[in-house]
C-alpha positions as CSV (number, residue, x, y, z in Angstrom):
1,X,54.2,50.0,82.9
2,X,58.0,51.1,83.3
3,X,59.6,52.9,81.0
4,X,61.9,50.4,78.9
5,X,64.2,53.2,78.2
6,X,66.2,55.0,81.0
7,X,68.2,57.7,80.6
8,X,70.9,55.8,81.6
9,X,70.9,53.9,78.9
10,X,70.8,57.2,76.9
11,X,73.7,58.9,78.7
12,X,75.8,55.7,78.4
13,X,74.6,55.8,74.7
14,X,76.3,59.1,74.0
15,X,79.1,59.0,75.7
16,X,80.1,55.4,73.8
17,X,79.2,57.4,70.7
18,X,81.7,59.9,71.4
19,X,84.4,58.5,72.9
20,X,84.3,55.0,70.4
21,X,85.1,53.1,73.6
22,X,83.1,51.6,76.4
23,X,85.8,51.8,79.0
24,X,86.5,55.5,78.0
25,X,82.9,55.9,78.0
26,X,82.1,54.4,81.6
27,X,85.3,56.4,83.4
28,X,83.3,59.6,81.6
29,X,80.4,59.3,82.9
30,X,81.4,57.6,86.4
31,X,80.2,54.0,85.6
32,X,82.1,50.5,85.8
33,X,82.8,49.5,82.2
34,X,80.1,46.2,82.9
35,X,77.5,49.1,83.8
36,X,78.2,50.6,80.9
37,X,78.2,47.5,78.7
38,X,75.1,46.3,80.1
39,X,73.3,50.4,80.1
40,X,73.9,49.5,76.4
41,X,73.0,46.1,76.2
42,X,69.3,46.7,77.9
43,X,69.1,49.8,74.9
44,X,69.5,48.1,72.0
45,X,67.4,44.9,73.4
46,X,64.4,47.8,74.2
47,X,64.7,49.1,70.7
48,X,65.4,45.6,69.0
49,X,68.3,46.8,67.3
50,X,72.0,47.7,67.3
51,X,73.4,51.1,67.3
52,X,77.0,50.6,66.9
53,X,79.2,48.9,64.6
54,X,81.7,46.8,66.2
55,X,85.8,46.2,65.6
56,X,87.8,44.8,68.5
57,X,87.1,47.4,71.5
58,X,86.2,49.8,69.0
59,X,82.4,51.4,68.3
60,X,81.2,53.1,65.5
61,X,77.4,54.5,65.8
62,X,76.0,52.8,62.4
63,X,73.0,54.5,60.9
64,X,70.6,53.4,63.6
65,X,72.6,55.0,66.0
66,X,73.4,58.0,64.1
67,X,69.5,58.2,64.1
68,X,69.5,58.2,67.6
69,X,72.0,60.4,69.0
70,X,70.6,63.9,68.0
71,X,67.7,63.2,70.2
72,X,69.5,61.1,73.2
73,X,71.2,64.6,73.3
74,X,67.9,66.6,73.1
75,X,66.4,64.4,76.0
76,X,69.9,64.3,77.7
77,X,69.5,68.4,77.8
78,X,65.8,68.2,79.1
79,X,66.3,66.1,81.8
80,X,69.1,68.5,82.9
81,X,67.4,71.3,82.2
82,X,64.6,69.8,84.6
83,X,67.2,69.2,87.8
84,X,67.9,72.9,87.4
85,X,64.9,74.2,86.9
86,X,65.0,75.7,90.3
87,X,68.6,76.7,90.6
88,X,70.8,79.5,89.4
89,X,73.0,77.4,88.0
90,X,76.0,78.6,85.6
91,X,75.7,78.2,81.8
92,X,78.1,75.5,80.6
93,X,78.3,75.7,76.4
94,X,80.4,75.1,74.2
95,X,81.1,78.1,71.4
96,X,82.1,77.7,68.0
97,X,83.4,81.0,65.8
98,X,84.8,81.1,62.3
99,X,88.6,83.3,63.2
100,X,87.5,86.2,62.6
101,X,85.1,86.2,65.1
102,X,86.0,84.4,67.6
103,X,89.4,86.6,67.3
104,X,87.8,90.1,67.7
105,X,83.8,89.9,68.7
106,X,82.7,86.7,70.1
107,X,85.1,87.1,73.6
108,X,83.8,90.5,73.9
109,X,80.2,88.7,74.1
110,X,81.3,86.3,76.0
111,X,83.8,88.4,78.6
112,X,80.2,90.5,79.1
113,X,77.5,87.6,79.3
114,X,80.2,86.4,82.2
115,X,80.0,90.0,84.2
116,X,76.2,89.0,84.4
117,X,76.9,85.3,84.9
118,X,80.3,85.3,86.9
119,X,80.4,81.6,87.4
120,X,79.8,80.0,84.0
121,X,81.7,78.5,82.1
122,X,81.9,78.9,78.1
123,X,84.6,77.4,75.8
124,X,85.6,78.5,72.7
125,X,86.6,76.4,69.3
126,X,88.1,78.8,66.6
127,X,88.7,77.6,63.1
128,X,87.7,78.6,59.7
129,X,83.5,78.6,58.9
130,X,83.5,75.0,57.3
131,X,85.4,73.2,60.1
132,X,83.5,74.8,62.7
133,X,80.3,74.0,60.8
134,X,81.5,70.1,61.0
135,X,81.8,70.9,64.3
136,X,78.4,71.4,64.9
137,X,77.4,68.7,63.2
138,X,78.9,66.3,65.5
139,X,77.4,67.9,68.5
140,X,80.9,68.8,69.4
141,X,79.2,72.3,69.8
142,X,76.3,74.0,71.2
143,X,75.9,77.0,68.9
144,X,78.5,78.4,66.0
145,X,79.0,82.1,64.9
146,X,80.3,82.2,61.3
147,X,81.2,84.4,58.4
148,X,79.9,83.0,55.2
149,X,76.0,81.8,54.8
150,X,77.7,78.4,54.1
151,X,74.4,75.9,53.4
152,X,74.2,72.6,55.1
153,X,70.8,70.5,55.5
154,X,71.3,69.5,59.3
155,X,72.0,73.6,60.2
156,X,70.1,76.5,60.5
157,X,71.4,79.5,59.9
158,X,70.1,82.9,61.4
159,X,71.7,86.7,61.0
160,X,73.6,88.1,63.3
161,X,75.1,91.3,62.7
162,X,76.4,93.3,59.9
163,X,80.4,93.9,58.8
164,X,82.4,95.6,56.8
165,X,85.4,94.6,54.6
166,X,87.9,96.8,53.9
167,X,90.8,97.0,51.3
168,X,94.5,97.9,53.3
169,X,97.8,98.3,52.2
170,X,100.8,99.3,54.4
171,X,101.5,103.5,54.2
172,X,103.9,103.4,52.1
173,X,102.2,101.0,49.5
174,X,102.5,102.7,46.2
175,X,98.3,102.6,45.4
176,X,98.3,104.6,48.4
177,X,99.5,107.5,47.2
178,X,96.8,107.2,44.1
179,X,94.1,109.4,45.0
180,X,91.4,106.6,43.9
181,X,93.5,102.9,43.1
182,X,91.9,101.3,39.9
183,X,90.2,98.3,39.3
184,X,93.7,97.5,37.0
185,X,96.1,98.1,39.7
186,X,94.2,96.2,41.8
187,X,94.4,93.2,39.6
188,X,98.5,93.9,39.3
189,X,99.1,94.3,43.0
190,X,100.0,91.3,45.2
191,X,97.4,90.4,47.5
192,X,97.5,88.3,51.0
193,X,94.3,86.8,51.3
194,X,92.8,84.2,53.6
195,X,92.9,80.3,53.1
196,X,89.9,78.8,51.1
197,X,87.3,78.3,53.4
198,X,87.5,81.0,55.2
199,X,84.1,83.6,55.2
200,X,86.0,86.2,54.5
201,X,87.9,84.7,51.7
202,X,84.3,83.5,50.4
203,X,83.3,87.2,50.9
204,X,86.6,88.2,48.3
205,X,85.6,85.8,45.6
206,X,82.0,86.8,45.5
207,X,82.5,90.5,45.8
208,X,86.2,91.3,45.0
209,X,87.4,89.0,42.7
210,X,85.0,88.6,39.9
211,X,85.4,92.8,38.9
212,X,89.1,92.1,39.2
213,X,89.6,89.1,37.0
214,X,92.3,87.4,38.5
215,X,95.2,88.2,40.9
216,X,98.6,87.2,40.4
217,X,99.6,84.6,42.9
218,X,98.0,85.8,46.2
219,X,99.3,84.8,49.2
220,X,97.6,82.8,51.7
221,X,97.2,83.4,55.7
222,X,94.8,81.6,57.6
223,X,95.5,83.7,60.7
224,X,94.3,87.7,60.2
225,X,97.4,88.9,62.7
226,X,99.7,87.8,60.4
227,X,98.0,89.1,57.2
228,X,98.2,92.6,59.3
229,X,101.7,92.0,60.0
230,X,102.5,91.3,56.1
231,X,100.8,93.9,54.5
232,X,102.1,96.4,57.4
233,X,105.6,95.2,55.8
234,X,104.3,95.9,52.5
235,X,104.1,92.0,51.2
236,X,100.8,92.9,49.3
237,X,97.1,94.2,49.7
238,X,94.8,93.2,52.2
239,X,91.1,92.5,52.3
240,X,90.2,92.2,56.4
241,X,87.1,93.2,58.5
242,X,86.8,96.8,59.7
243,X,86.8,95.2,63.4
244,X,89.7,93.6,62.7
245,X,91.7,96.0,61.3
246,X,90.5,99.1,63.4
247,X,93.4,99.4,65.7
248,X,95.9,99.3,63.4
249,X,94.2,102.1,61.2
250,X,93.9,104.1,64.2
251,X,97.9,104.0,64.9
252,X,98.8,104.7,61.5
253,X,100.0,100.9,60.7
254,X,97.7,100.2,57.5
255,X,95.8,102.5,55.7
256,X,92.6,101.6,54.1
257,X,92.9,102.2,50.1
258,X,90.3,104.3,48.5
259,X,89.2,102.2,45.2
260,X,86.2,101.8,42.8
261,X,85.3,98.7,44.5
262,X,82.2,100.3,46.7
263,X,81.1,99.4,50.4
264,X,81.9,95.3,50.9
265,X,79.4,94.7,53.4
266,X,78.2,91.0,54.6
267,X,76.3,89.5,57.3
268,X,77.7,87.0,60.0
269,X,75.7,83.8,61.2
270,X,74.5,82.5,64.1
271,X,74.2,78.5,63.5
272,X,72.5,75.9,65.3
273,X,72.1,72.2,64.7
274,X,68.4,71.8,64.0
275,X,68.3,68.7,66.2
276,X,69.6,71.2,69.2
277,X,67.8,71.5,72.3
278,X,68.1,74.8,73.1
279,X,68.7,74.5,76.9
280,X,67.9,77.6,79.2
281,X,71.3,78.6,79.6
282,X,71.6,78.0,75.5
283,X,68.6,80.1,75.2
284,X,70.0,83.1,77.8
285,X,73.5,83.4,75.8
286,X,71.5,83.2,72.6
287,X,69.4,86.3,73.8
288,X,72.3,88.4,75.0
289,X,74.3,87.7,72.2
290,X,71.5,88.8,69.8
291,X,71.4,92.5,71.4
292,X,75.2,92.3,72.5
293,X,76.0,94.9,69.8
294,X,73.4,97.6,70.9
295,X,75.0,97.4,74.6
């Protein structure tokens, strides 16, 4: 008996889902927009249902469809996985990183994954934990490196390696010259933080902020360059990653404050969705990256 299903259908499937539009859809995946229509037609007549909700020329997966899509993509991934199986090919992914990583770590994993894979090809989405999360979510990404252990039922979250936060004020910052700045001046002193949602920010709140009280209007930065650049002019205290911050310790433009505060360590993620296939070229950056830092 044929199969009723094709992966056709499936490919025409996903690419409607994502771009909302059969004639984007068909030019995407190099099909007439009456291929497409019909690729779609012959699915939902093999599964007796519709998968979209319809307004004009515009598609909307509705919850069978939603159903669907994680494991169109799954099978989508096999099938491509199978036509390679006996090629070299390149590794084409798409990276997700909260901004402190994808700032400062994740291109030094991915500048050496791409000595030992010249010809791949990895792009890179950087935003704050939550949006990349979202991200995810919507398939929009094949795996995510984040900051906070933010929970979410369609991810699974695995440790990646360990970080430091450290306090930093400009040289010339008056808690600098204090051979220990207390938990009281802390509170007093202006602080530029990172926006709300951030993993580092998250890190602040659950470490920092509850032994300080409160903080007297703290700025906030969603870029780390420019919360170096502002506490560097003495705008207020920083709280940053020792990564991030290491170069300008090194040259003298920040100096990290001595306090009562104690080692502010966290962990960063590694996040997948838990409908992902994890392709062999998925499964090959996965393994590098996991030993990346003892390289």
């Amino acid at each position: 008996m044929a199969p009723r299903i094709t992966l056709r259908q499936l490919a025409t499937f996903t690419a409607i889902a994502e771009h909302g539009n059969v004639t984007q859809a068909a030019a995407a995946i190099a099909l007439s927009q009456s291929a497409a229509s019909q690729a779609l037609q012959e699915l939902e007549r093999a599964l007796g249902t519709r998968l979209f909700d319809r307004s004009g020329k515009r598609l909307a997966l509705n919850d069978n469809g939603r159903a669907l899509y994680p494991k169109a993509c799954a099978l989508l991934a096999q099938s491509a996985e199978l036509e390679a199986l006996f090629d070299n090919a390149p590794v084409q992914l798409n990276l997700g990183a909260s901004r402190s990583i994808g700032g400062y770590l994740l291109p030094q994993v991915m500048a050496g994954f791409l000595t030992e894979l010249p010809d791949s090809r990895l792009n890179l989405q950087v935003a704050n934990s939550r949006d990349i999360l979202q991200a995810l979510c919507e398939f929009r990404l094949d795996v995510a490196f984040i900051e906070a252990p933010i929970q979410h039922p369609q991810i699974q979250l695995s440790p990646w390696i360990e970080d430091e936060l450290l306090v930093v004020a400009a040289p010339d910052h008056p808690l600098v010259a204090l051979p220990c700045a207390g938990l009281d001046e802390l509170a007093e002193a202006r602080w530029v933080l990172r926006e709300a949602g951030s993993g580092t920010r998250e890190t602040f709140e659950q470490q920092v902020l509850p032994r300080l009280g409160s903080l007297r209007a703290p700025l906030e930065v969603s870029n780390a360059e420019a919360i170096k650049h502002l506490v560097a002019s003495g705008a207020g205290l920083g709280c940053l990653s020792r990564r991030v911050v290491a170069a300008e310790l090194a040259r003298g433009e920040l100096v990290e404050l001595d306090t009562p505060l104690g080692p502010l360590k966290r962990t960063f993620f590694r996040a997948l969705h838990i409908d992902k296939f994890p392709t062999a070229g998925l499964r090959r950056f996965l393994e590098f990256a996991a030993i990346w830092p003892e390289r």
